[in-house]
Backbone of each chain as ProteinMPNN parsed JSONL, in Angstrom:
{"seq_chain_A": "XXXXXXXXXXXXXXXXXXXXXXXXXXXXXXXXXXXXXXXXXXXXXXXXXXXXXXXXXXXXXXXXXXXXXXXXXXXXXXXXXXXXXXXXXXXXXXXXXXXXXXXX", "coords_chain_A": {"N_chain_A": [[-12.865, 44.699, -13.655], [-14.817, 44.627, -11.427], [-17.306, 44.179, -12.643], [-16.585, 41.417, -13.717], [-17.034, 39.78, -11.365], [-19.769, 40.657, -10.113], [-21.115, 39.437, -12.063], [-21.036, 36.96, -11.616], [-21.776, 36.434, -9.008], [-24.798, 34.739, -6.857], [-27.682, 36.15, -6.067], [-29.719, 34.884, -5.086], [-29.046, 33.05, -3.081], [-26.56, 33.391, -2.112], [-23.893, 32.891, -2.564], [-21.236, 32.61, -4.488], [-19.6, 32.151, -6.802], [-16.78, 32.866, -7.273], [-15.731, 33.739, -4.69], [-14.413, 32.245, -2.262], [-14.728, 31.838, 0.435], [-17.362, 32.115, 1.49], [-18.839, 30.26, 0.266], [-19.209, 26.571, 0.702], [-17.164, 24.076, -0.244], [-17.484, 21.434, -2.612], [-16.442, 19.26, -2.752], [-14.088, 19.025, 0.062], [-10.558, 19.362, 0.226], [-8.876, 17.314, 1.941], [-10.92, 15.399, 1.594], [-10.901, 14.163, -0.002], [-7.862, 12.77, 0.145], [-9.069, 11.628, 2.511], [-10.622, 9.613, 1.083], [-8.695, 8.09, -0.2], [-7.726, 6.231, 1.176], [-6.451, 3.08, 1.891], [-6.287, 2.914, -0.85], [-3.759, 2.912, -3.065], [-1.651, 5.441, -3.642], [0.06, 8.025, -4.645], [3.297, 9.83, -3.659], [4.348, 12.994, -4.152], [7.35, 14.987, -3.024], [9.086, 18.143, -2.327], [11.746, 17.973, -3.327], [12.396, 16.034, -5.212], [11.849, 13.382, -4.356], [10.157, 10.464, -4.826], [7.264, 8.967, -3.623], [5.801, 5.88, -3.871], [2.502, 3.861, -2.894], [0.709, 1.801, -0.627], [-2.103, 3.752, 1.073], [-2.129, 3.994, 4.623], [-2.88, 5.317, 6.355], [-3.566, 8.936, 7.912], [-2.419, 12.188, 9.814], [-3.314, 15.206, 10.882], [-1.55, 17.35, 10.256], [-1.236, 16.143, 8.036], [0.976, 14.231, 7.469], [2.128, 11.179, 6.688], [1.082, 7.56, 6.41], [2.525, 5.289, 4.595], [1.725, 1.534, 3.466], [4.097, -1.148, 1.972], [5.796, 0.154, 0.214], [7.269, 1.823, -2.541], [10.771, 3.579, -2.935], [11.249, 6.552, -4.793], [13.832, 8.169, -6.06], [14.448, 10.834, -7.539], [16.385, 12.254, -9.109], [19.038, 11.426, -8.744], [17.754, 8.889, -10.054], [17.352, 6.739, -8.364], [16.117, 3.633, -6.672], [14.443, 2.146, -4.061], [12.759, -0.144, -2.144], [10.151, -0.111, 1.053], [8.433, -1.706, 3.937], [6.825, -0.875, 5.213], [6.336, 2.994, 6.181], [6.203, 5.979, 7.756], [5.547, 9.264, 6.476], [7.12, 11.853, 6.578], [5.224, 15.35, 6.591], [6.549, 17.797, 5.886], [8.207, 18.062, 4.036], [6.355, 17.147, 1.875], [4.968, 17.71, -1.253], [2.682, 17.141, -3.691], [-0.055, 15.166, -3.308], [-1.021, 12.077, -5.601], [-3.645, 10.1, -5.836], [-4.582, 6.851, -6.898], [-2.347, 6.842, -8.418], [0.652, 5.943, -10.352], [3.043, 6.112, -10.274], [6.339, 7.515, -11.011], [7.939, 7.794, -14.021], [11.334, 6.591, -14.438]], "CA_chain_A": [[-12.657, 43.636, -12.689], [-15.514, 44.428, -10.61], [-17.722, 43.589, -13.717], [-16.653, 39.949, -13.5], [-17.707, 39.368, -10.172], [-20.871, 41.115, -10.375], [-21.85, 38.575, -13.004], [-21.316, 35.19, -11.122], [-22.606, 36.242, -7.776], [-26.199, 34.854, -6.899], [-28.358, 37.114, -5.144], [-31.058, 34.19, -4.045], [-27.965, 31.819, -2.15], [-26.001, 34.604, -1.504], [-23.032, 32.319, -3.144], [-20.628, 32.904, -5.414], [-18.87, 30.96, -7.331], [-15.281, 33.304, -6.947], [-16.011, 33.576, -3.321], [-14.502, 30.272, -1.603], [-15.387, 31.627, 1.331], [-18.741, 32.177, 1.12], [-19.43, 28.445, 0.056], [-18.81, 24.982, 0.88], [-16.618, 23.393, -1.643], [-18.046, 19.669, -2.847], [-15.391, 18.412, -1.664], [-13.17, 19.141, 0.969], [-9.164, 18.977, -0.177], [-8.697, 16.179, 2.812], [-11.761, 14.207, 1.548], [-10.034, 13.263, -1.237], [-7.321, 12.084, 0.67], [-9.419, 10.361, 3.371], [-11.601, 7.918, 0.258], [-7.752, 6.969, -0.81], [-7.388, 5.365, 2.733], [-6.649, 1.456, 1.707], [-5.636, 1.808, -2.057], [-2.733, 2.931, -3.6], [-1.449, 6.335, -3.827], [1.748, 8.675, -5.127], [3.032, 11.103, -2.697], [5.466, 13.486, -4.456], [8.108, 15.649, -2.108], [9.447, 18.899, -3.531], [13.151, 17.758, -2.971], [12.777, 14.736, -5.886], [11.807, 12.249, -4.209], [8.562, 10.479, -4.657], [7.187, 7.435, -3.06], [4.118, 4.981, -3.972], [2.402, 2.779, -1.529], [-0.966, 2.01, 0.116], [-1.949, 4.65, 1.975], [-3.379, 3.305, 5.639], [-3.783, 6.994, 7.174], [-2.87, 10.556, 7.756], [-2.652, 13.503, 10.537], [-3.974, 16.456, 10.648], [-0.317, 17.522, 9.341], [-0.994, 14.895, 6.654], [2.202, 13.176, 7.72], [1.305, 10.235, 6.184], [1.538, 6.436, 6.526], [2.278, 4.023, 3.641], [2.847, 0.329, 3.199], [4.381, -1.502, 0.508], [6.087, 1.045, -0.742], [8.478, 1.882, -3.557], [10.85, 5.082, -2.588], [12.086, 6.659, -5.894], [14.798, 9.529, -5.915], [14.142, 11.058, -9.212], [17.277, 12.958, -9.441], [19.868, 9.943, -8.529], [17.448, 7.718, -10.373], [17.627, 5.135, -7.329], [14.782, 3.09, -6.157], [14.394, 1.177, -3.627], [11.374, -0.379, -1.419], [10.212, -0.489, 2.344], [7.489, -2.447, 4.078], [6.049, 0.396, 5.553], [6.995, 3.805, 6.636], [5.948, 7.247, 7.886], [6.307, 9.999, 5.622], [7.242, 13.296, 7.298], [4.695, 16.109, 5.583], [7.731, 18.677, 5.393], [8.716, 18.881, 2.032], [5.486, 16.846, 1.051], [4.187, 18.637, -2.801], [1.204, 16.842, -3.763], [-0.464, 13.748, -3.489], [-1.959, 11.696, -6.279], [-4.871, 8.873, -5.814], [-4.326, 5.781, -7.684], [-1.067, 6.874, -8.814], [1.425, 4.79, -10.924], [4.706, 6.209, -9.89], [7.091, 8.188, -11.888], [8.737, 6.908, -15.078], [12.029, 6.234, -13.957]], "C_chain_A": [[-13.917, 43.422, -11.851], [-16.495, 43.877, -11.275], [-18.029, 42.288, -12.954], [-17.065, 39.362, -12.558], [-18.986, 39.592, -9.79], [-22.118, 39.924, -11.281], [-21.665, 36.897, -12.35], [-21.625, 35.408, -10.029], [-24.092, 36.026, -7.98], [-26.721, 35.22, -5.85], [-29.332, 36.294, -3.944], [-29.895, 33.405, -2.901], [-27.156, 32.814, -1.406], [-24.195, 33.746, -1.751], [-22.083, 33.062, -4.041], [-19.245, 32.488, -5.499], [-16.777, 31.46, -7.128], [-15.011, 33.483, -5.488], [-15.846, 32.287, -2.235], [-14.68, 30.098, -0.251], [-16.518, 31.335, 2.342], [-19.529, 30.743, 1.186], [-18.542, 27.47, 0.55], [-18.671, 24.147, -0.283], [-17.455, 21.886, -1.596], [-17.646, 19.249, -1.897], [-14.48, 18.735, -1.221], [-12.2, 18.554, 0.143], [-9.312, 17.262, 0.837], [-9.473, 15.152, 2.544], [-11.152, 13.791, 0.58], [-8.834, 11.793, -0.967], [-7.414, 10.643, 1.941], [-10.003, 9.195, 2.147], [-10.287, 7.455, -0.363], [-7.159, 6.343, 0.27], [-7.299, 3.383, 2.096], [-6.209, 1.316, 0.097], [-4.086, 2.799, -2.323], [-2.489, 4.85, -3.874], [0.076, 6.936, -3.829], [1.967, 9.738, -4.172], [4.638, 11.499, -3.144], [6.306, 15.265, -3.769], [8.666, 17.242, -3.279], [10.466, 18.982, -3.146], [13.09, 16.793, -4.569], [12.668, 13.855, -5.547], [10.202, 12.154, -4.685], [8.641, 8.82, -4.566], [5.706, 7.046, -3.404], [3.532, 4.028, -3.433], [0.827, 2.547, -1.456], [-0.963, 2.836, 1.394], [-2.583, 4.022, 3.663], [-3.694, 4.666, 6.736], [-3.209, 7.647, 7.211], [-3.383, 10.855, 9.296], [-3.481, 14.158, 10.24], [-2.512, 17.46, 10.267], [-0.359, 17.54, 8.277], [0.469, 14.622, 6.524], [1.623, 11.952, 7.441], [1.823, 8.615, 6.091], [1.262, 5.467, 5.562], [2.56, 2.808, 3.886], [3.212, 0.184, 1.851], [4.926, -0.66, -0.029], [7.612, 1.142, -1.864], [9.126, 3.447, -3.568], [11.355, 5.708, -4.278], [13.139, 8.336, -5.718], [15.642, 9.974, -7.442], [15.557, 11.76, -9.547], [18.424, 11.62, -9.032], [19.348, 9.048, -9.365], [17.685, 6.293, -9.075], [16.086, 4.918, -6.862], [14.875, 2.672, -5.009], [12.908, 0.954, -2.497], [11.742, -1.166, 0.566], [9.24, -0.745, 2.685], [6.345, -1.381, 4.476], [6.276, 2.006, 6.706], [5.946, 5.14, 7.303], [6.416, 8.178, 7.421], [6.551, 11.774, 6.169], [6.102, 14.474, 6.103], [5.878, 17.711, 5.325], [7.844, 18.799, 4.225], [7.605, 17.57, 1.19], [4.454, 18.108, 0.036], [2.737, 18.465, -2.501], [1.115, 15.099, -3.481], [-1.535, 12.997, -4.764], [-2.588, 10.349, -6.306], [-4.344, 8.129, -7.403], [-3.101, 5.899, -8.729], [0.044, 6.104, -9.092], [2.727, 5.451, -10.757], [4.957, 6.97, -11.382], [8.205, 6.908, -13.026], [10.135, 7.335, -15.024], [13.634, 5.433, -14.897]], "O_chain_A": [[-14.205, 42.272, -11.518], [-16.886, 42.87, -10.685], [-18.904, 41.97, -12.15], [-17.559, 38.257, -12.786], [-19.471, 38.719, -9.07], [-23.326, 39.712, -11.174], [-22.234, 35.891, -12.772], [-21.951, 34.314, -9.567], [-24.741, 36.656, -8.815], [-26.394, 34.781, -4.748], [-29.634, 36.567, -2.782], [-30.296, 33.342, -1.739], [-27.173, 32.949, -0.183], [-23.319, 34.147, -0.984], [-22.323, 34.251, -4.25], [-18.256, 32.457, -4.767], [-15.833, 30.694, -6.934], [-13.835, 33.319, -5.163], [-16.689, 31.621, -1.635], [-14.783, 29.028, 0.351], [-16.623, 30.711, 3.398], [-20.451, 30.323, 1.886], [-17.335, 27.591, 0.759], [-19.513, 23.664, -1.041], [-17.941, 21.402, -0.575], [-18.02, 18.948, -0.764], [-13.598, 18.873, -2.07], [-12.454, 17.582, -0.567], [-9.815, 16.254, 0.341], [-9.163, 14.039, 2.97], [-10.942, 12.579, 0.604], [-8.779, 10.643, -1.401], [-6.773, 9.636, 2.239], [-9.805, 7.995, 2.338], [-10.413, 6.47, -1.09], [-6.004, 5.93, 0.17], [-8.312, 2.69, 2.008], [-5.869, 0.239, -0.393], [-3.549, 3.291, -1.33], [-3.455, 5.416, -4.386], [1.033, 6.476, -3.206], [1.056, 10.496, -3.84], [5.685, 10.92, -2.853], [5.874, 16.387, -4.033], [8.626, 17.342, -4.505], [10.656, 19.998, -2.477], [14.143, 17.029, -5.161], [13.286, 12.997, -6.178], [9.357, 13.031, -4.865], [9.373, 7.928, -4.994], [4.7, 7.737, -3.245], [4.229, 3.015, -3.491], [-0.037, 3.074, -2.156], [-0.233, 2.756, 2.382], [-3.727, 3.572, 3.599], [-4.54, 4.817, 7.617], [-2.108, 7.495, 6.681], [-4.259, 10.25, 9.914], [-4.374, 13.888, 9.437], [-2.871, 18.589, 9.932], [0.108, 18.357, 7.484], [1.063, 14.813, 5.463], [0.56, 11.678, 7.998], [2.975, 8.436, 5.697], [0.198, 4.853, 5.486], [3.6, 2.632, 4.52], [2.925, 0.884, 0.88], [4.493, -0.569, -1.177], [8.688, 0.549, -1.78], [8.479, 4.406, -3.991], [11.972, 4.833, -4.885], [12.773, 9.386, -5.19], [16.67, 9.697, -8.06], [15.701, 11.674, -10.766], [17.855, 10.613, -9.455], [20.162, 8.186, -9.697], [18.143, 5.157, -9.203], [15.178, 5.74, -6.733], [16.036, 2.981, -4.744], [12.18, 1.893, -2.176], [12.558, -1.912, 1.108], [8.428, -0.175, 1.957], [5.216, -1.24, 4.005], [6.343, 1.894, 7.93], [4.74, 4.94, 7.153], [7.613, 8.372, 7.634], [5.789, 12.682, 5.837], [6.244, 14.356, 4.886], [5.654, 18.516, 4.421], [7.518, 19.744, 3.506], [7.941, 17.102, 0.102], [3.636, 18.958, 0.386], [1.936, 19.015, -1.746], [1.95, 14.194, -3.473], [-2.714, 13.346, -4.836], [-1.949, 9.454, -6.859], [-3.945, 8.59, -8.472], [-2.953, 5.149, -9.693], [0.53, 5.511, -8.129], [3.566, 4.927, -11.49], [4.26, 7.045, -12.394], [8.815, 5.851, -12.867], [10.346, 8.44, -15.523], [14.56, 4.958, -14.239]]}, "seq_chain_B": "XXXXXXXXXXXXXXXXXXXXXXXXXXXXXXXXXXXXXXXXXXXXXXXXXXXXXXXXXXXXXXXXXXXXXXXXXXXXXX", "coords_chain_B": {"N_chain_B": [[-0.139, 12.854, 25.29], [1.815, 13.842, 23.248], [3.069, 16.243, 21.405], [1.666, 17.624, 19.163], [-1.018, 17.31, 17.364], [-2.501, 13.985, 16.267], [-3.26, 11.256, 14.45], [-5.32, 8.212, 14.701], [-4.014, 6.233, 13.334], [-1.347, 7.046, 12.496], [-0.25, 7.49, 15.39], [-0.939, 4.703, 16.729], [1.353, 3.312, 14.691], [4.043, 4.162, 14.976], [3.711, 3.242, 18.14], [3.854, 1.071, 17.341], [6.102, 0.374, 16.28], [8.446, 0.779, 17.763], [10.88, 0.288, 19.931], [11.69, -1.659, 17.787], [13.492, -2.533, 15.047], [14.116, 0.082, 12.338], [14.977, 2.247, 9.468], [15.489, 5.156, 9.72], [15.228, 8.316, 7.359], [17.093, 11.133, 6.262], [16.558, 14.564, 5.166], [18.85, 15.307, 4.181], [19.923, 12.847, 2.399], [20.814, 11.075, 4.416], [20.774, 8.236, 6.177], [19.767, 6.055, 9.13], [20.111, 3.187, 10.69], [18.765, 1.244, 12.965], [17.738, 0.699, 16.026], [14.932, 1.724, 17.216], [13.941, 3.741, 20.053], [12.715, 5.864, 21.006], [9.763, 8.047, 20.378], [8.523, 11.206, 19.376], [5.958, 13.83, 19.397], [6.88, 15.678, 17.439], [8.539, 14.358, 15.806], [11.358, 13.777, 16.52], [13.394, 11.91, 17.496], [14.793, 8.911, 18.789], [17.895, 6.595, 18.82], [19.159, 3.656, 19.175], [22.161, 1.759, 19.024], [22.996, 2.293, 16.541], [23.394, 3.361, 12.506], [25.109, 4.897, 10.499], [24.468, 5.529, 7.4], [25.343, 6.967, 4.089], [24.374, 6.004, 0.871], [24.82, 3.43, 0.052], [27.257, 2.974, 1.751], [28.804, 2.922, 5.117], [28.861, 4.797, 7.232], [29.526, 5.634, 10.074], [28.899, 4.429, 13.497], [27.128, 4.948, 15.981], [26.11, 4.809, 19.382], [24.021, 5.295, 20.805], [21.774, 8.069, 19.824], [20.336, 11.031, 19.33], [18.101, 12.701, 16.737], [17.162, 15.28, 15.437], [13.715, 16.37, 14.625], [13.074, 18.23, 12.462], [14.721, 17.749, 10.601], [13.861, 15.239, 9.437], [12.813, 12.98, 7.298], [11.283, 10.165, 6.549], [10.013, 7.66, 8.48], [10.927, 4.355, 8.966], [9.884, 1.07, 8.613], [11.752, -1.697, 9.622]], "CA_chain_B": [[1.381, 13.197, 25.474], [2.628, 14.06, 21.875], [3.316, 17.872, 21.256], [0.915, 17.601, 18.525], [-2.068, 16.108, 17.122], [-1.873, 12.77, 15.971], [-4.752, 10.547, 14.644], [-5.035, 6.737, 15.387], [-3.464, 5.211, 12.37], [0.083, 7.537, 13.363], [-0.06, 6.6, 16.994], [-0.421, 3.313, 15.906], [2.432, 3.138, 13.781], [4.768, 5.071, 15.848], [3.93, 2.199, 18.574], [4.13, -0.362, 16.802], [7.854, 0.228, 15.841], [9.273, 1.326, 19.41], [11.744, -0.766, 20.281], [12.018, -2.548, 16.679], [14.649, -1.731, 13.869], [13.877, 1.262, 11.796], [15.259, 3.331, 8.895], [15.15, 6.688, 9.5], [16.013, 8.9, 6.352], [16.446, 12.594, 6.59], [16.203, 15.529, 4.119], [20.206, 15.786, 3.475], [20.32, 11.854, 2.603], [21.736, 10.624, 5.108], [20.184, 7.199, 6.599], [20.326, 5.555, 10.457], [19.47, 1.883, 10.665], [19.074, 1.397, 14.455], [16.779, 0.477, 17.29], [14.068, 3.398, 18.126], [13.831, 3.752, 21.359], [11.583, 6.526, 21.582], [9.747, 9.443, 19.341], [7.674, 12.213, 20.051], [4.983, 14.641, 18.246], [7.789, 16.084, 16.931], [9.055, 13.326, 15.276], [12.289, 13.953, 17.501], [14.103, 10.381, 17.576], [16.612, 8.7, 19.369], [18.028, 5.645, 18.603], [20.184, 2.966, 19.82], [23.209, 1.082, 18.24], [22.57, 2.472, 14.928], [24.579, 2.693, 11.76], [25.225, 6.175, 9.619], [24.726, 5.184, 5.829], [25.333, 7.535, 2.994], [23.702, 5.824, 0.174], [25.254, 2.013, 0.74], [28.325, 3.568, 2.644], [28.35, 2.881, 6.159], [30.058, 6.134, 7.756], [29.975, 5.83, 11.187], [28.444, 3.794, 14.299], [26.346, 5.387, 17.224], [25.586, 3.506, 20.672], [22.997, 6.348, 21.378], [21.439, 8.998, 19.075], [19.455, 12.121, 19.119], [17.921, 13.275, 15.628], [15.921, 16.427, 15.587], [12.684, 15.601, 14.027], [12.636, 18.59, 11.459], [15.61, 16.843, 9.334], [13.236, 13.772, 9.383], [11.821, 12.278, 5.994], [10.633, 9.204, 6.914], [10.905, 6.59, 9.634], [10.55, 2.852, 8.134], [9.969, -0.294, 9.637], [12.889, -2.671, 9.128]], "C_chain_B": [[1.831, 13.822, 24.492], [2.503, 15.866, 21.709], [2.501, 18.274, 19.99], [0.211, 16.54, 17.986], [-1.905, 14.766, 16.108], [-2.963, 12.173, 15.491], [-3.971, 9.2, 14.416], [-3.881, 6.038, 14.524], [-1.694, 6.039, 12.493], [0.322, 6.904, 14.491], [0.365, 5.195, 16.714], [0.751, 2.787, 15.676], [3.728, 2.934, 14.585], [4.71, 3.97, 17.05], [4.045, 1.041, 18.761], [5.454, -0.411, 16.658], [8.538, 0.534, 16.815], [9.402, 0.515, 20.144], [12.025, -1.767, 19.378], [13.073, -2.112, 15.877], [14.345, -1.078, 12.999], [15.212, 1.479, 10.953], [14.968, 4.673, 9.235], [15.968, 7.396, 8.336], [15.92, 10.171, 6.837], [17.037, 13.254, 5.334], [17.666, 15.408, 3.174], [20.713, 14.025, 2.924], [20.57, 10.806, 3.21], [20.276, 9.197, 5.826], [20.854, 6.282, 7.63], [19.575, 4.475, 10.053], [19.698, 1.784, 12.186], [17.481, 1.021, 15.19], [16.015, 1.64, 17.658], [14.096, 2.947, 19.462], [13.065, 4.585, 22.125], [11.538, 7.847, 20.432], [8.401, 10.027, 20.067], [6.842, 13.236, 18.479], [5.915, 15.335, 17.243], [8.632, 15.828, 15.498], [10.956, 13.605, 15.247], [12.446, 12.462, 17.988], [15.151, 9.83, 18.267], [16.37, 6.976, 19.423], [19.167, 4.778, 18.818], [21.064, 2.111, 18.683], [22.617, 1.517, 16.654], [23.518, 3.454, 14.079], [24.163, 3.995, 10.713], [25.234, 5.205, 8.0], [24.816, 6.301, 5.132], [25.089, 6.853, 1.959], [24.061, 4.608, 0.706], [26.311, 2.392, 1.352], [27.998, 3.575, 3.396], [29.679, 3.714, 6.498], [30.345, 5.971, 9.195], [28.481, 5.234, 12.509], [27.833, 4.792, 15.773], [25.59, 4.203, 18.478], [23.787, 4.342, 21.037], [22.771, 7.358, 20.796], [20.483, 9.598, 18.845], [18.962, 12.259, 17.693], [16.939, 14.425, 16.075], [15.108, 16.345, 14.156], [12.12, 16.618, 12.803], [13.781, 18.058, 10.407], [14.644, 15.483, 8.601], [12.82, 13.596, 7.99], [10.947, 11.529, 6.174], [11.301, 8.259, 7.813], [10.185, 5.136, 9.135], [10.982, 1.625, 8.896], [10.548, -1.235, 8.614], [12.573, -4.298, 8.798]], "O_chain_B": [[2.531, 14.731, 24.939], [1.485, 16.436, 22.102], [2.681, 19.458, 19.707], [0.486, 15.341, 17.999], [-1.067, 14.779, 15.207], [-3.952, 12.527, 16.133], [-2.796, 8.968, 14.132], [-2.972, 5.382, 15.033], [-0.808, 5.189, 12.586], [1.011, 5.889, 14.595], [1.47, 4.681, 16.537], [1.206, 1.872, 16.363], [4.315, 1.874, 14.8], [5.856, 3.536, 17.165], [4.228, 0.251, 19.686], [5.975, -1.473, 16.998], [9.717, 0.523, 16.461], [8.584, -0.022, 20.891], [12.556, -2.786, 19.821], [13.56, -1.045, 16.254], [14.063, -1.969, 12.198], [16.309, 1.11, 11.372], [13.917, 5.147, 8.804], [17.178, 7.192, 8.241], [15.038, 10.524, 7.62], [17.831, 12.685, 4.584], [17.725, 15.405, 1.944], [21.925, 13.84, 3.029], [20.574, 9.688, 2.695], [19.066, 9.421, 5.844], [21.964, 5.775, 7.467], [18.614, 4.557, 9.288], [20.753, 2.211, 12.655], [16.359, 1.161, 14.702], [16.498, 2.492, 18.403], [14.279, 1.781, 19.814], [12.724, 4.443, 23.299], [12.453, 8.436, 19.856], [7.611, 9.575, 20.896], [7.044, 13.291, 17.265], [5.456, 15.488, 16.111], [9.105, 16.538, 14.61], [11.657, 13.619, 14.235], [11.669, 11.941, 18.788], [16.291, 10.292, 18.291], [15.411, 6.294, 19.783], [20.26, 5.3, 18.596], [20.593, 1.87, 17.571], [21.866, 0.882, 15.913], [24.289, 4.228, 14.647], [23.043, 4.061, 10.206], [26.048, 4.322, 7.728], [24.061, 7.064, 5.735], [26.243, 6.939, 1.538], [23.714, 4.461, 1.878], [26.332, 1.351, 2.009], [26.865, 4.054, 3.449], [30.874, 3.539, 6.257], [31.507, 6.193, 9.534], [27.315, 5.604, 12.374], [28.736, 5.241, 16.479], [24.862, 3.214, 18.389], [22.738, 3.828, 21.423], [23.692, 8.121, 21.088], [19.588, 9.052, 18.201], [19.827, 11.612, 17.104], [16.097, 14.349, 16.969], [15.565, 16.28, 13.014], [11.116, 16.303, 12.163], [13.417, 18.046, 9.231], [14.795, 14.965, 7.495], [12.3, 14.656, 7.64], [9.782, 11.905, 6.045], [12.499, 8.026, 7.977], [8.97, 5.005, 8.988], [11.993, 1.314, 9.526], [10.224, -1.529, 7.463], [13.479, -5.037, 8.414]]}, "name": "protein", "num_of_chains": 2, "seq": "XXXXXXXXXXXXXXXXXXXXXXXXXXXXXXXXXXXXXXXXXXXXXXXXXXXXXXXXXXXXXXXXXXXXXXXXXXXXXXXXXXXXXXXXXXXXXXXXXXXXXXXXXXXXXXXXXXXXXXXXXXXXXXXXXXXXXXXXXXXXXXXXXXXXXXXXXXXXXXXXXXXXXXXXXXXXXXXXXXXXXX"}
């Protein structure tokens, strides 16, 4: 085990690549979420629901605010749509950028 | 004021709809159609004349109503 780690640390940066503390990821988790500010994104709950919308901003929660959206409630199969909501981050999963909704 | 942090585009939102007609859904189903009247960092709600649904089933009428804001799902502008 110790092996493996031995072999991807670099001595000149003082980095290493299994080490996520060490370094500064590319990209920040949240930056992801801030460059999908304005288009379209999936935000799926870990209850079954999942909703798709334009995103127009987040917390620091990431309670999150869509318009346009389409709610879906994958286990009922029911749809239905609201102009624009606030999404509690409680039982928010994941979120996916330019996301086409669940097949339904 | 808010019991936690908030950034603009929440705030926003949140006063934009206070005192308009709202959905609120929460975790167990259940869905109020009703007048906000006021929310907090919390997302701790209370809402006026508003109308218990169970999916299209309307269960039961409230003049005045508390929610505690960890049931919450989402709150949707009507």
């Amino acid at each position: 085990m110790s092996e493996d780690h031995s072999v991807i640390t670099d001595v000149a940066t003082g980095t290493s690549e299994l080490d996520i503390g060490a370094s500064i990821p590319s990209v920040l988790p949240l930056e992801l979420i801030d460059k999908s500010i304005g288009s379209k994104i999936w935000a799926i709950m870990s209850d079954f629901h999942e909703f798709v919308g334009t995103l127009v901003g987040f917390d620091d929660f990431v309670n999150i605010i869509l318009s346009d959206v389409t709610e879906y409630d994958v286990a009922r199969k029911v749809v239905c749509k609201r102009s624009k909501l606030l999404l509690s981050s409680r039982n928010l999963a994941m979120l996916v950028p330019e996301g086409k909704g669940p097949e339904i | 004021m808010s019991a936690v942090p908030t950034s603009a585009s929440t705030s926003n939102f949140l006063s934009d709809i206070t005192n308009s007609s709202v959905i609120v859904k929460l975790n167990n189903g259940f869905e109020y159609h009703g007048v906000l009247s006021s929310i907090d960092g919390f997302m701790n709600i209370v809402l006026e004349n508003s109308i218990e649904m169970v999916g299209s089933k309307e269960i039961r009428k409230y003049n005045e109503l508390f929610v505690r804001g960890n049931n919450v799902m989402y709150i949707a502008s009507q």
